[in-house]
VOBA-1610 file (N, C-alpha, C; in pm, whole numbers, padded with zeros to 5 digits, always signed):
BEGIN
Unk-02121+01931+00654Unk-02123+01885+00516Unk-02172+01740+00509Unk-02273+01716+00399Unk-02347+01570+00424Unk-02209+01499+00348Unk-02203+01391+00421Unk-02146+01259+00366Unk-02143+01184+00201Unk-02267+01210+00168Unk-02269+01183+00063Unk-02181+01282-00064Unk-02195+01385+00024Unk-02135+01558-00099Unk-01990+01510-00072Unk-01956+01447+00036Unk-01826+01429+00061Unk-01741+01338-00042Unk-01815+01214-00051Unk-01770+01089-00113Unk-01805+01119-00315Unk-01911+01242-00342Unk-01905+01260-00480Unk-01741+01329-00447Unk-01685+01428-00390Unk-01577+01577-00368Unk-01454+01454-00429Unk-01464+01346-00333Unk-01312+01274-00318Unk-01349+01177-00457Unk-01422+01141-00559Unk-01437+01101-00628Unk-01400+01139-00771Unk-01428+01278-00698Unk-01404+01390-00865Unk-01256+01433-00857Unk-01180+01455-00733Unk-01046+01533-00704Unk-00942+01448-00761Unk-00858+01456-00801Unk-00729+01419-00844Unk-00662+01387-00754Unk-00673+01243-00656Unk-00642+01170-00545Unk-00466+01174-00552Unk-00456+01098-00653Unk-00322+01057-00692Unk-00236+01184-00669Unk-00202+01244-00789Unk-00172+01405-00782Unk-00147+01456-00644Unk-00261+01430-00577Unk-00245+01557-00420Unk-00180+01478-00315Unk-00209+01381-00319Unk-00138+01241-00250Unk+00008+01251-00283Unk+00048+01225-00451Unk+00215+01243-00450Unk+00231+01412-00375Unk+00163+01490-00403Unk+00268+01641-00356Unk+00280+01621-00197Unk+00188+01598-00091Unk+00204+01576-00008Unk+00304+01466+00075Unk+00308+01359+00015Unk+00389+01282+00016Unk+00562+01330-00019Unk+00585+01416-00141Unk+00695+01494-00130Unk+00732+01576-00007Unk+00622+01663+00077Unk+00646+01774+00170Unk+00685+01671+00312Unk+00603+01555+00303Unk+00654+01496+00414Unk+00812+01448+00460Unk+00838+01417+00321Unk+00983+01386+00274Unk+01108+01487+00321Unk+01048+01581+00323Unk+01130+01734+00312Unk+01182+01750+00465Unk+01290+01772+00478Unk+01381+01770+00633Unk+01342+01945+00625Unk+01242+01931+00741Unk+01194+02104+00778Unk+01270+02138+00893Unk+01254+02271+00896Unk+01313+02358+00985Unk+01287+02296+01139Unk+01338+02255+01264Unk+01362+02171+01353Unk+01211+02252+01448Unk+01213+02334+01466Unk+01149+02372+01526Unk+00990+02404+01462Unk+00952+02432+01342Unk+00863+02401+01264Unk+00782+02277+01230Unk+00900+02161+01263Unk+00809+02047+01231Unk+00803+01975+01381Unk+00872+02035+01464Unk+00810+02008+01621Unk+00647+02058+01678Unk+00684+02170+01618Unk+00532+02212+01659Unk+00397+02104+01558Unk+00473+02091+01472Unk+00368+02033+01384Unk+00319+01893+01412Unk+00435+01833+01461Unk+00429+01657+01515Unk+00353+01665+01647Unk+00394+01759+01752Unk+00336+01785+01883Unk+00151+01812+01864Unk+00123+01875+01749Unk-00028+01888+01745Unk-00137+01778+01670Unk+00003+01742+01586Unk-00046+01624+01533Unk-00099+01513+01675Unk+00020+01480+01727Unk+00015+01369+01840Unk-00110+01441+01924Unk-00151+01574+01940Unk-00234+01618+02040Unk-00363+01553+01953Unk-00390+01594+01856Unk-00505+01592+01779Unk-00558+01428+01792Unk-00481+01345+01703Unk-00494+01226+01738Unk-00477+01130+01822Unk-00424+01205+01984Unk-00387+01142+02079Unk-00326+00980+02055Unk-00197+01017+01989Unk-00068+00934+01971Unk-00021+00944+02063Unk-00006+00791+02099Unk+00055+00807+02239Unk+00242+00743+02239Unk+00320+00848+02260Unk+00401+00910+02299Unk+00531+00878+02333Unk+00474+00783+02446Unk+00538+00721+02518Unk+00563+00576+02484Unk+00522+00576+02360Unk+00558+00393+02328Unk+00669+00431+02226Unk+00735+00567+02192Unk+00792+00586+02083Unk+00929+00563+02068Unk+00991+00485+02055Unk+01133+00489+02053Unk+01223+00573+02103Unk+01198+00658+01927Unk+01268+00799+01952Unk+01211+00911+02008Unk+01247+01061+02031Unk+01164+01113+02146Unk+01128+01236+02008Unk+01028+01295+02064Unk+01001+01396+01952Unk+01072+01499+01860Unk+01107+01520+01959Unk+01255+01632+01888Unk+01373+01574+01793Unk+01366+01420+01793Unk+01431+01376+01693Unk+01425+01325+01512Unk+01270+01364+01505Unk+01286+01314+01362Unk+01294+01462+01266Unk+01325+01410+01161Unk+01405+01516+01051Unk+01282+01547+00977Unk+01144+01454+00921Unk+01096+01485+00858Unk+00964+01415+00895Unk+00854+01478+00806Unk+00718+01432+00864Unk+00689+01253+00867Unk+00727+01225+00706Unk+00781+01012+00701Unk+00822+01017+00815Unk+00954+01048+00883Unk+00985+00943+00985Unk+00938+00968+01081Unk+00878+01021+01132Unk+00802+01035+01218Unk+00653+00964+01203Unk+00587+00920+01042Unk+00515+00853+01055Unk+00555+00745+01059Unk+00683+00722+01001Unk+00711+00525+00998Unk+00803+00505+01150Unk+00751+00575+01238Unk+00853+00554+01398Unk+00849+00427+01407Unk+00963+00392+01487Unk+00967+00272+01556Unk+00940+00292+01706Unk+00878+00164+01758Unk+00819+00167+01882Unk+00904+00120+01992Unk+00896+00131+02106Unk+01029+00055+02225Unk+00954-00097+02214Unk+01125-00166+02249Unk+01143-00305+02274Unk+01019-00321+02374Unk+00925-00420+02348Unk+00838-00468+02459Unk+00687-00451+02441Unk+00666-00350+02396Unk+00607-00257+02333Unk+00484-00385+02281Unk+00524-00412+02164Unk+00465-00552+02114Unk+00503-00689+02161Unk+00424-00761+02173Unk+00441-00907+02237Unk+00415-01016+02152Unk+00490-01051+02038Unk+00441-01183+01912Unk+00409-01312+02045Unk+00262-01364+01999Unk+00210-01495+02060Unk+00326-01586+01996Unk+00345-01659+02106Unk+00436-01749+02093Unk+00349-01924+02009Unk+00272-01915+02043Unk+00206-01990+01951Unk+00219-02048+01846Unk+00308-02145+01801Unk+00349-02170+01640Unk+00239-02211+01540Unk+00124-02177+01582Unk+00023-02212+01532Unk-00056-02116+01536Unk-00060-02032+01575Unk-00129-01863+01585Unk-00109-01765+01490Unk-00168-01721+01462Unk-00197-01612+01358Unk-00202-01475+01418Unk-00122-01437+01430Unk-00144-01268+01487Unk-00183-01119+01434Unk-00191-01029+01434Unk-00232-00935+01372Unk-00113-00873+01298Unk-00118-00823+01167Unk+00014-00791+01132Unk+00053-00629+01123Unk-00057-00569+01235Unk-00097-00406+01250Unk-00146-00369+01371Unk-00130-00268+01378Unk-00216-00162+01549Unk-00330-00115+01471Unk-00441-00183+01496Unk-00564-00145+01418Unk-00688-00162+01487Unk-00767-00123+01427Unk-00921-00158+01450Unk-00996-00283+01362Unk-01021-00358+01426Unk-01115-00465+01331Unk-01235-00447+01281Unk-01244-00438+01167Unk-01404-00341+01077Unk-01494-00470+00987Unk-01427-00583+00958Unk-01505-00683+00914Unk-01413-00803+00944Unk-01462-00912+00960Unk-01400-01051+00972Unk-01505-01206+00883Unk-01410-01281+00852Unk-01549-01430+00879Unk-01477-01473+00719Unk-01629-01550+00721Unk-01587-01622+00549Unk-01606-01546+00424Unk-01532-01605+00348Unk-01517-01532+00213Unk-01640-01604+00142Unk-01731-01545+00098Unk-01862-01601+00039Unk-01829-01660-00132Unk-01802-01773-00112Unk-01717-01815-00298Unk-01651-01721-00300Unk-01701-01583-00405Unk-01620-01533-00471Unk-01543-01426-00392Unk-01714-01366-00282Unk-01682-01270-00246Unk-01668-01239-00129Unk-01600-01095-00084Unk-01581-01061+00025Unk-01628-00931+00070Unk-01714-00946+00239Unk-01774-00797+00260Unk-01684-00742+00310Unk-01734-00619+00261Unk-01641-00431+00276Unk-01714-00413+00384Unk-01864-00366+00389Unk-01973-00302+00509Unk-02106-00395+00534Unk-02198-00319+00576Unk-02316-00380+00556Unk-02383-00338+00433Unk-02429-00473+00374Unk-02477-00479+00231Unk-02363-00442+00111Unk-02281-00429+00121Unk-02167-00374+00017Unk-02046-00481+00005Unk-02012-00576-00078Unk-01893-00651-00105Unk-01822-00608-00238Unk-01697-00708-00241Unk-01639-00716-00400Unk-01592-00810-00405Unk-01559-00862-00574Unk-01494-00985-00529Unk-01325-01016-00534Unk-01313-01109-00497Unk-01149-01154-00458Unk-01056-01111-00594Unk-01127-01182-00711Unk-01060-01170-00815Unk-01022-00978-00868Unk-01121-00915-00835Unk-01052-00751-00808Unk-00964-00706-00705Unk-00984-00753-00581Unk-00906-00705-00493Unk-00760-00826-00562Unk-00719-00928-00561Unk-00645-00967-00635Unk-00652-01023-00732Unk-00603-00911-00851Unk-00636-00932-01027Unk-00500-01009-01105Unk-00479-01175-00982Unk-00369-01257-01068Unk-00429-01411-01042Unk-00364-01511-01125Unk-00386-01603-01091Unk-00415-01653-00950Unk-00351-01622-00887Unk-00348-01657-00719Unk-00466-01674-00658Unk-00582-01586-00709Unk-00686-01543-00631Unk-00773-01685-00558Unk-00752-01770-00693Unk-00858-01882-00683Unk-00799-01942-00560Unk-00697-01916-00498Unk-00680-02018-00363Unk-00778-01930-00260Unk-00828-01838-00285Unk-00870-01800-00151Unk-01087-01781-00185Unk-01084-01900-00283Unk-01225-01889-00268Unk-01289-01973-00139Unk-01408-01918-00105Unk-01445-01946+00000Unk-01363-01966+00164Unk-01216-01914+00122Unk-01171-01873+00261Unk-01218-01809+00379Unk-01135-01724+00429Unk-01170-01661+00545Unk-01106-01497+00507Unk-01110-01414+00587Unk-01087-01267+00551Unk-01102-01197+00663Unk-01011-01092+00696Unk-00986-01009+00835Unk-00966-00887+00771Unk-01038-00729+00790Unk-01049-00572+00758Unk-00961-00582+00880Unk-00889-00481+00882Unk-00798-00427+00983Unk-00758-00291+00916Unk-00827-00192+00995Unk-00834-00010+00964Unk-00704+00075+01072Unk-00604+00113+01005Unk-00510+00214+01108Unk-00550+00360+01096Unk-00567+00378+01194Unk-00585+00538+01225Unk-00461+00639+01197Unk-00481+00756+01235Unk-00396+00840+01173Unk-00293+00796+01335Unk-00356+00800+01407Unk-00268+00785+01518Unk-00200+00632+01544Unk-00181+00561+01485Unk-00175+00400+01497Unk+00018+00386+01410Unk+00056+00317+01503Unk+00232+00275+01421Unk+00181+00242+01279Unk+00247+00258+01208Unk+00251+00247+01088Unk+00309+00101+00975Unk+00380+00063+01110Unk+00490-00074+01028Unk+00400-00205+01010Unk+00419-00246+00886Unk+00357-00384+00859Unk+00404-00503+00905Unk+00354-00612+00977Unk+00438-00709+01003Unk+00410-00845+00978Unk+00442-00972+00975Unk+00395-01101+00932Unk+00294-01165+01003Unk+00159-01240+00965Unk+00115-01284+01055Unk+00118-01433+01113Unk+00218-01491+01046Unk+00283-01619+01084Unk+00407-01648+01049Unk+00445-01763+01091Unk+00602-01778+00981Unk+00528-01846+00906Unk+00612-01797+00743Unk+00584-01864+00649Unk+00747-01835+00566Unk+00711-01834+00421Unk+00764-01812+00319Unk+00705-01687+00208Unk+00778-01618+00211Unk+00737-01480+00078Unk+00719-01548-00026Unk+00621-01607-00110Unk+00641-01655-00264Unk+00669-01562-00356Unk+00539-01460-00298Unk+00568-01300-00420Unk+00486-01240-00386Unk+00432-01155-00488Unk+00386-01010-00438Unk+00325-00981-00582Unk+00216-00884-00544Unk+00191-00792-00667Unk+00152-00642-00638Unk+00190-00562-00711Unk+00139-00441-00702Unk+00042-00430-00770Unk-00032-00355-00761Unk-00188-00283-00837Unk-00207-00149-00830Unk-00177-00097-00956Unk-00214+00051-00954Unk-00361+00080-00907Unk-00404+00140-00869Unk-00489+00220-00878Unk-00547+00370-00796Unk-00684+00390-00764Unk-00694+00532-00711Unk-00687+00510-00568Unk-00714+00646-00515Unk-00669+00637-00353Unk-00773+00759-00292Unk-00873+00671-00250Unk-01004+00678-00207Unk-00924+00708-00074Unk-01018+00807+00036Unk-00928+00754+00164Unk-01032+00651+00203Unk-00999+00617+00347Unk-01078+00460+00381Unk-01185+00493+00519Unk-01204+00623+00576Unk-01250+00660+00668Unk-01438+00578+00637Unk-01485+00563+00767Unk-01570+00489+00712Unk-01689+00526+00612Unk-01723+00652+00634Unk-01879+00673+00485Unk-01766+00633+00398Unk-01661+00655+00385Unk-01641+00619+00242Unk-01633+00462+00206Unk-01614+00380+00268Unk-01601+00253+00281Unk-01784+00189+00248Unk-01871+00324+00365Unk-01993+00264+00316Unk-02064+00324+00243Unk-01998+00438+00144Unk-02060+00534+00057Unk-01986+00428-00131Unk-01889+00376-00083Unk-01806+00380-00241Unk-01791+00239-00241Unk-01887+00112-00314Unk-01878-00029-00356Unk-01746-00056-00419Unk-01664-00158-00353Unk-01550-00211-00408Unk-01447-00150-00318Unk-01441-00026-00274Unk-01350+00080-00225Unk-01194+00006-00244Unk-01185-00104-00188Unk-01030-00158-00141Unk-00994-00207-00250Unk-01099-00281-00359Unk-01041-00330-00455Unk-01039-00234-00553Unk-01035-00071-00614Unk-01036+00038-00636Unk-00885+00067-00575Unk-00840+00103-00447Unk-00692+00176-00429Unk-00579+00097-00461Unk-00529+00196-00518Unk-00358+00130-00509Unk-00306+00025-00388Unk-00218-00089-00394Unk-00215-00157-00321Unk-00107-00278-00364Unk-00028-00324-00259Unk+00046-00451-00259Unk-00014-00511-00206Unk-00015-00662-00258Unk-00041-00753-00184Unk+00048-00874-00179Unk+00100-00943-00060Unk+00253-01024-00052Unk+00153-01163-00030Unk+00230-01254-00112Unk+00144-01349-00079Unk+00256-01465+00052Unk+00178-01499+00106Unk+00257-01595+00219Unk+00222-01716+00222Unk+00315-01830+00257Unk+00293-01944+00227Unk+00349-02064+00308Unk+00290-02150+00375Unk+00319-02201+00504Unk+00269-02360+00490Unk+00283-02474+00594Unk+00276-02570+00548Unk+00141-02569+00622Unk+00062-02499+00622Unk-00084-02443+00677Unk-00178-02447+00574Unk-00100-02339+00477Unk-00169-02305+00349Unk-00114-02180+00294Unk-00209-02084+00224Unk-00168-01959+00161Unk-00201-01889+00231Unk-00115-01723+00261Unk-00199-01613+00361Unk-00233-01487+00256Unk-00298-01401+00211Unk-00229-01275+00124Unk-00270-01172+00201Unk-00170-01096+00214Unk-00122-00945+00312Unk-00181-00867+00216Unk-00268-00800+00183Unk-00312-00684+00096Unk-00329-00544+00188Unk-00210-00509+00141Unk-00157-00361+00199Unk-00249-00221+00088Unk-00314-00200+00154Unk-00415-00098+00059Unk-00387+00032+00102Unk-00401+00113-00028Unk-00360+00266-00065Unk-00425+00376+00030Unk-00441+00454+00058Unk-00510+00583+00080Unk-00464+00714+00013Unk-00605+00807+00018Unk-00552+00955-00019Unk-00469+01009+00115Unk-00371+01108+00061Unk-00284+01194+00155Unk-00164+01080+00167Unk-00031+01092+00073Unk+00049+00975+00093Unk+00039+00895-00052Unk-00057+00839+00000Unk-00069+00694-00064Unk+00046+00633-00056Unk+00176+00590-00026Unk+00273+00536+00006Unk+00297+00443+00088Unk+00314+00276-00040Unk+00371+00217+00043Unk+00456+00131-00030Unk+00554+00119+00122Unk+00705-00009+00052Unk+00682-00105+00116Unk+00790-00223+00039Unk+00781-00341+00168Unk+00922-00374+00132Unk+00940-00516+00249Unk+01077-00521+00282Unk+01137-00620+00232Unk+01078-00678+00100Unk+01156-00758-00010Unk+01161-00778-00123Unk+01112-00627-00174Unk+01088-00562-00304Unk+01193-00377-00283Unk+01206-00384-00433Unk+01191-00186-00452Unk+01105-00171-00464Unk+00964-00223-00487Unk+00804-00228-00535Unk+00755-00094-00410Unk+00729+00006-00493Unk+00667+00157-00396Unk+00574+00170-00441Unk+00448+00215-00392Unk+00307+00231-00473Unk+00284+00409-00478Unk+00247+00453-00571Unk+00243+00623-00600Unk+00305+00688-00633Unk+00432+00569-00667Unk+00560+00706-00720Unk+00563+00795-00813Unk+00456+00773-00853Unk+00461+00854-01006Unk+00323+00844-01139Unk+00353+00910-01193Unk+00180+00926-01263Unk+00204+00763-01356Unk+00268+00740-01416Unk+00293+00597-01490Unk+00321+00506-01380Unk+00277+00420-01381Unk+00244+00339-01287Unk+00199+00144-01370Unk+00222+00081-01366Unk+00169-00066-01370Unk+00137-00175-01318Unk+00105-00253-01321Unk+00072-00339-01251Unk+00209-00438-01283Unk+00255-00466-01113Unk+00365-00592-01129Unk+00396-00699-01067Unk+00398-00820-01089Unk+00396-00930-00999Unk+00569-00980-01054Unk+00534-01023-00867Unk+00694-01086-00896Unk+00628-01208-00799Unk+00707-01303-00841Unk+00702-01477-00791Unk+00866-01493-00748Unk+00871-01523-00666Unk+00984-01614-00695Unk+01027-01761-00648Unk+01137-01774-00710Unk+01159-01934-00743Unk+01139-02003-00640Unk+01120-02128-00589Unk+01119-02215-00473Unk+01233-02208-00361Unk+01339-02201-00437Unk+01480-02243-00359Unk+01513-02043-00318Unk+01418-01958-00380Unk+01475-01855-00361Unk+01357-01732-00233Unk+01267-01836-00192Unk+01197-01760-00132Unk+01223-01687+00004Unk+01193-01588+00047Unk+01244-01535+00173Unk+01150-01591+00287Unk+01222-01663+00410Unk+01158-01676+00492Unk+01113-01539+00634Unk+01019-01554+00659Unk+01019-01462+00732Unk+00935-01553+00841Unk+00975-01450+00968Unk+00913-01523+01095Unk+00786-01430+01168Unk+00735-01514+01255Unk+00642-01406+01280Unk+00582-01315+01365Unk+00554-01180+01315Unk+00619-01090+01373Unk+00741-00961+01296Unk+00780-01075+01201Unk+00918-00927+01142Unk+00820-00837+00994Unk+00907-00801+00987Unk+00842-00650+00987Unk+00788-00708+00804Unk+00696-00680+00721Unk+00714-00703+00588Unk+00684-00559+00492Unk+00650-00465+00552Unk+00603-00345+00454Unk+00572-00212+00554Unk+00556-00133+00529Unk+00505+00026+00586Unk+00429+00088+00517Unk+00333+00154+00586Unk+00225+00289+00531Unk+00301+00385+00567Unk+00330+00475+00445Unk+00386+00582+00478Unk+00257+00734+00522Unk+00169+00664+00634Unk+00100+00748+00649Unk+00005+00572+00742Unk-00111+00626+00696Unk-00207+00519+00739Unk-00261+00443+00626Unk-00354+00326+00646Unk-00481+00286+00583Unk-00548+00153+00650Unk-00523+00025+00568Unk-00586-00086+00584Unk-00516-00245+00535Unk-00510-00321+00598Unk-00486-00458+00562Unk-00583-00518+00590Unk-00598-00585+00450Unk-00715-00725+00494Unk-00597-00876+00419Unk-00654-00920+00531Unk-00585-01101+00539Unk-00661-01160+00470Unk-00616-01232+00372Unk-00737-01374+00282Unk-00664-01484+00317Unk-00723-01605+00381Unk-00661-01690+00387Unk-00718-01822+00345Unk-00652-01938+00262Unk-00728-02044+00222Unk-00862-02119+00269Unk-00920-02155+00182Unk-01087-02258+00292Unk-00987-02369+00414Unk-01081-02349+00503Unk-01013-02420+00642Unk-00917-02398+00684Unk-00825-02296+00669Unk-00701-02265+00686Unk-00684-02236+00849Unk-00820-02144+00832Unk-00779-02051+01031Unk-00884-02075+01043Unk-00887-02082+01196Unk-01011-02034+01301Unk-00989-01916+01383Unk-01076-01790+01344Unk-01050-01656+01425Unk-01065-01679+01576Unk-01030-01582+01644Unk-01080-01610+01813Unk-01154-01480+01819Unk-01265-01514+01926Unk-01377-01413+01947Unk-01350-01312+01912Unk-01362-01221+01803Unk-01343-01100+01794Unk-01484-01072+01764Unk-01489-00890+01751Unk-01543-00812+01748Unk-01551-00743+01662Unk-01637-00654+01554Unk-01629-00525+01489Unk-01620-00404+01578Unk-01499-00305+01530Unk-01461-00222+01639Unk-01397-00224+01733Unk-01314-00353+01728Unk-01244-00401+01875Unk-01087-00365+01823Unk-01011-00314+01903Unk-00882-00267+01849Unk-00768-00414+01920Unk-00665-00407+01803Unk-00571-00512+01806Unk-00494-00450+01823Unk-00365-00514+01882Unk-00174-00474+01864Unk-00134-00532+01777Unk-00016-00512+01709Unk+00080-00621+01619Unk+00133-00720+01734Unk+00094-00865+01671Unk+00138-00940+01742Unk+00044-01030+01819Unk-00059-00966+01839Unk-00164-01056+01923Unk-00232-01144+01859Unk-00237-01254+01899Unk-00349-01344+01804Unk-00487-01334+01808Unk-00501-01363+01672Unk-00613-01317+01591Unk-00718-01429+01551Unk-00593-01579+01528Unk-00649-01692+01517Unk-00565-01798+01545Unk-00588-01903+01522Unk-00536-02059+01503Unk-00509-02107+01348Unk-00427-02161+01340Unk-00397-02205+01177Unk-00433-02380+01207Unk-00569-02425+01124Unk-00654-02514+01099Unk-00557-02632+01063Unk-00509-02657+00959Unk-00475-02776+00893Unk-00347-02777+00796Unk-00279-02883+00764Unk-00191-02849+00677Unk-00150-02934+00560Unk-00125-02774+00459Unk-00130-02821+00298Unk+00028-02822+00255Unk+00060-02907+00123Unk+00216-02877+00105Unk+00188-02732+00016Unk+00333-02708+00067Unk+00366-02558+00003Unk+00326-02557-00128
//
């Protein structure tokens, strides 16, 4: 089937819709031996590997926990670096570099700009920044984590559709990321600003994080919601702890202020751990 017939199919289908029902079945505590076979072919298919898994197969109740597993102690290694920027995912790196003024590239020849992918005041700190694509596979941990210590200021949710992110579609569909449903947590350090933009996919679309009730897909009514909060009330987090989950897979891209970071040699296509550094944090602004 050509690529292109593919990306009109997922354009026309009722993303949302098939995304929540599935997302219900995953939910569903199946018959023990039914959803063994099902996790076991899964892990075959996508060669998930296995042995980094906490718990052992035969123990999860339902298809979620088994996608949001936790991994063994050791497993991940946070750079000790207090000045390092680490990856806040088990991913593949698909674009990196500067944010061009407004905008930021998706592929080759294809961008969007900041102010869509984040549609709040905030955006303007990250003109002419820097920007990191980071793609999880179906086989990749699922847990979101910080990529420095900072401070949580807030967050916003953004409704929208749930394209999946496999790549023709990324280089078939302009905007793609700023198009799906998505949180984005903003972080804030005496560095500068970071924003975590946790983006949607079809199959799922589900995601939480870990200082909100803020869930993305729960339901056909849906809005857009930002929460700030106060100075004296912000959550610190360190880095490394955990801030959100894909209840399934997709993508984080990092925006971070002009001069903020310097990346280290990376690559397009080069796969990261949570935890490894990604960059250096440049200079420092007051909170």
């Amino acid at each position: 089937m050509k690529k292109s017939f593919l990306v009109f199919i997922f354009v026309i289908i009722p993303k949302g819709f098939l995304s929540r029902i599935f997302g219900r079945f995953t939910r569903l505590a199946l018959p023990r031996k039914f959803l063994k076979v099902i996790i076991r072919k899964y892990c075959a298919f996508y060669k998930v590997n296995t042995e980094e898994m906490e718990a052992p197969l035969d123990s999860f109740r339902t298809l979620d926990s088994f996608f949001t597993r936790h991994l063994k102690k050791g497993v991940h290694v946070i750079d000790p670096d207090q000045y390092s920027v680490v990856s806040p995912v088990d991913a593949r790196v698909d674009q990196f570099g500067e944010i061009t003024g407004t905008r930021i590239l998706q592929a080759k020849n294809i961008d969007y700009l900041v102010s869509d992918l984040i549609p709040a005041q905030l955006h303007h700190a990250f003109l002419d920044g820097a920007f990191i694509t980071l793609y999880l596979s179906p086989s990749d941990y699922h847990r979101i984590h910080s990529p420095m210590n900072a401070f949580i200021t807030g967050g916003v949710h953004v409704p929208g559709k749930l394209f999946p992110v496999m790549e023709y579609m990324v280089n078939g569909i302009s905007g793609l990321f700023s198009k799906n449903e998505r949180i984005i947590t903003y972080l804030s350090s005496d560095s500068g600003v970071c924003a975590v933009c946790k983006i949607g996919a079809m199959n799922v679309g589900r995601i939480s994080v870990s200082y909100s009730d803020i869930v993305t897909n729960k339901n056909m009514f849906r809005r857009k919601r930002e929460i700030m909060f106060p100075k004296e009330f912000r959550p610190h987090i360190h880095k490394g702890d955990e801030l959100g989950i894909f209840h399934l897979g997709s993508t984080v891209i990092l925006l971070f202020q002009k001069d903020m970071v310097t990346f280290e040699r990376l690559r397009e296509g080069q796969r990261v751990r949570m935890g490894q550094k990604i960059g250096v944090l440049n200079r420092k602004n007051s909170r």
